[in-house]
C-alpha positions, 0 to 999 in steps of 0.5 A, a space after each residue: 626421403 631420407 632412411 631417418 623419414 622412413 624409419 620414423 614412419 616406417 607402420 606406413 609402409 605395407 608389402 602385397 604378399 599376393 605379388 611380392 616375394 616373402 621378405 626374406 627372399 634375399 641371402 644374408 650376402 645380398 643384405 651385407 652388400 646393399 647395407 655397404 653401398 648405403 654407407 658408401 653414398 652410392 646410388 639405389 634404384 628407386 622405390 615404387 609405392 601406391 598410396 592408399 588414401 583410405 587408409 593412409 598406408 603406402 603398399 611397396 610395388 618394387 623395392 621391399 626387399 631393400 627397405 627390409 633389410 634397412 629396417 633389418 639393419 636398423 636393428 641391429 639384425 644384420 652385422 657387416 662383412 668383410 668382404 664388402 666393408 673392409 677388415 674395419 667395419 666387420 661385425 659391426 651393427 647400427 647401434 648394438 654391441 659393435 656399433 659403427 662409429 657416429 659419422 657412419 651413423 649419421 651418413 646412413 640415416 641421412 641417405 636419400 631414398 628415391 620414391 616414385 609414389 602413385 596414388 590409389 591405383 586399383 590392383 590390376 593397375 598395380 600389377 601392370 606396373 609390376 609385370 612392366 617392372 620386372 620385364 628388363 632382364 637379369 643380369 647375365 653371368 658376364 654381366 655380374 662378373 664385369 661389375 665385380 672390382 678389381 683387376 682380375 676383371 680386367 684380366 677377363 676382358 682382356 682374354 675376351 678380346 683375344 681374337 680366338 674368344 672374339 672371333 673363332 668361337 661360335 659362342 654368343 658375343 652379347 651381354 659378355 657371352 664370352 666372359 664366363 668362358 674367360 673366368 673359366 679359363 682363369 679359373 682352371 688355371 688357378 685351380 684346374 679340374 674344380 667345381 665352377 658354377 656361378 657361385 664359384 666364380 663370383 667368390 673366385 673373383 672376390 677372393 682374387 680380385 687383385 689377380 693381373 695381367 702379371 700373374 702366371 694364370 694370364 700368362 699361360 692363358 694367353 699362351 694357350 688362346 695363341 696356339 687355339 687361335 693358330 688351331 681355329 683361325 679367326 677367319 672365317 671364325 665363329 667355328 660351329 664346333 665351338 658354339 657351346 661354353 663346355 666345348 670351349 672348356 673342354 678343347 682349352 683344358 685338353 690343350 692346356 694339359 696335352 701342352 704339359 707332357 708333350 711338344 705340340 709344336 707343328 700340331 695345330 692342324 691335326 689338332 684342329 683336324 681332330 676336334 672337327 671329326 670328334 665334334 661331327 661323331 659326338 653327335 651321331 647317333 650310330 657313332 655313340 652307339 659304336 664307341 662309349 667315349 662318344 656316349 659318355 661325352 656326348 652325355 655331360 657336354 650338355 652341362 655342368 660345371 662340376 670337377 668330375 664334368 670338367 675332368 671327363 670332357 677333358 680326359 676323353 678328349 685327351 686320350 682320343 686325340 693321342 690315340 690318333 695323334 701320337 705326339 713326343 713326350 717332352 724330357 721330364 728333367 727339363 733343367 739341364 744339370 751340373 753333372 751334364 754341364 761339367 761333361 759338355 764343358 769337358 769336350 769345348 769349353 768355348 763357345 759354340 757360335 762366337 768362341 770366346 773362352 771361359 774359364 769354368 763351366 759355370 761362366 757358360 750358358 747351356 742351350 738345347 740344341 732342339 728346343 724343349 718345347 719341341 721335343 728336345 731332350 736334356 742330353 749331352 748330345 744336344 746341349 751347346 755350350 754358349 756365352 752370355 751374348 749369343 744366348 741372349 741373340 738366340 732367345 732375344 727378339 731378333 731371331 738367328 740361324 744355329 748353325 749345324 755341327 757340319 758348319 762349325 765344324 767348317 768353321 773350326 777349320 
């Protein structure tokens, strides 16, 4: 029937409160929604109901959540919202103050509601059906967020199918096991250590639907799951010290700062080396009681997604790791300035690998002999003055050999 039917004779419908929720188990959000996919034309689950012949009244079985909030609706009670209907249809109610226009009047009381309709069944009948109902499961977190629109889903599953999510974690792999890992993972990147249960991350993909495979998230997401997957290679994979979502987190978020202030070049198997024998001792009891950091991490790895959760995992694994593992603080004046150009530009003003000349120091190009992200500092002594051509030939696809000062030096002569 169509809603107009059943607005028409809606005193026949009754709820069994005995068994059915309160009819207003549902948030405001959850009404907004479903109201939206009614004018939108798309498909509703059907509706259960049993027909009382002696009374002639239909009891809703499944569904009495949906029709209260179309009769809710229907008057008037229940204003649309932006964040399902658009900017133009905000605010706006059936017939009140800020109707909708006519054509979505008419498409809304002519929407189709599937009834499946049983007759006279008997209350433990009823209430086999309704247990039998209610057995699928609820969508999962994954699940929920794999339907949300946009390309910031897209931008998940992609992360999900990197090999160290696929393969190297020991995380469950059903029903999108791995998809809240990934939200996570965006989600720290846009905001870092930030409260994110599932709330957050279901506004976080509404607010940031147009999130893409272009946006700096992504990109440093990718660069991190590169280095873990070097780390935890994705055989033999599924690595029992990564079978939990806050251990997937907390290892990810350590990286993603350590990668800030220190060259990580070279590290992987300390690094991988370290989370193994911080794993085993988290977990030892005569280890815990040995040293507080084991306790505090042991203590809120179990759970939580708060900020201060997030940040402590993250925090004591940092602090564990360079206390075994000193790394190279990478140079805090990354770009390289004009003061240091006009002084390596006053010594050669050719450059170091063609020798082509330049009539400025600001035709030149300035290179770090040792990379940056190894370590290397923004020092006279390892900046070379390079052309346009062989700085490209450097970063470019096709890798060269720089040579060392000896060789130019042998060249020069």
């Amino acid at each position: 029937m169509t809603i107009q039917d059943f607005i028409n004779n809606r005193n026949k419908y009754k709820i069994d409160y005995t068994y059915q929720r309160p009819n207003n188990a549902w948030s405001n959000e959850d009404k907004q929604c479903l109201v939206d996919t009614i004018l939108r034309s798309e498909p509703l689950p059907v509706f259960f109901l049993n027909y009382k012949s002696d009374e002639k009244v239909y009891y809703i079985v499944d569904g009495q959540q949906r029709l209260n909030c179309i009769s809710l609706f229907y008057d008037n009670k229940i204003k649309l919202n932006q964040k399902f209907s658009g900017q133009q249809l905000d605010g706006k109610t059936f017939n009140g103050a800020n109707p909708l226009d006519d054509d979505d009047k008419y498409n809304f009381l002519n929407y189709n509601l599937n009834f499946h309709v049983m007759e006279d069944y008997d209350d433990e009948r009823v209430r086999l059906i309704f247990s039998r109902l209610q057995r699928g499961k609820p969508l999962s977190l994954g699940e929920r967020l794999n339907a949300k629109p946009g390309t910031i889903v897209e931008c998940m599953r992609d992360l999900a199918a990197h090999p160290f999510m696929a393969k190297s974690i020991g995380v469950s792999k059903e029903r999108y096991g791995v998809f809240p890992d990934t939200a996570r993972i965006l989600f720290y990147e846009k905001f870092g250590a930030k409260q994110s249960g599932s709330e957050e991350l279901y506004n976080f993909f509404d607010n940031y639907k147009g999130l893409n495979k272009k946006s700096k998230e992504f990109k440093n997401a990718i660069t991190i799951l590169n280095y873990l997957e070097k780390c935890f290679p994705a055989e033999p994979g599924n690595y029992r010290h990564l079978e939990k979502h806050a251990w997937v987190l907390a290892v990810y978020t350590m990286l993603r700062e350590l990668r800030l202030s220190y060259s990580l070049v070279g590290q992987e198997e300390k690094f991988k080396k370290f989370i193994i024998d911080f794993h085993s001792k988290v977990y030892n009891e005569d280890f815990r009681k040995s040293k507080p950091n084991y306790q505090r991490f042991y203590d809120n790895v179990r759970g939580g997604w708060s900020e201060k959760i997030i940040a402590l995992r993250r925090d004591i694994l940092i602090k564990e790791f360079l206390a075994k593992f000193p790394l190279s603080e990478l140079d805090d004046k990354r770009q390289i300035s004009d003061e240091d150009k006009i002084a390596v530009f006053a010594v050669k003003k050719t450059c170091k690998l063609c020798g082509c000349g330049f009539k400025d120091y600001k035709e030149a190009e300035y290179h770090h002999r040792e990379r940056y992200i190894d370590g290397g500092k923004s020092s006279i002594e390892n900046i070379m003055i390079l052309c346009t051509t062989c700085h490209d030939r450097i970063h470019g696809k096709v890798e060269i050999t720089i040579p060392t000062e000896e060789e130019l030096a042998e060249n020069e002569e």
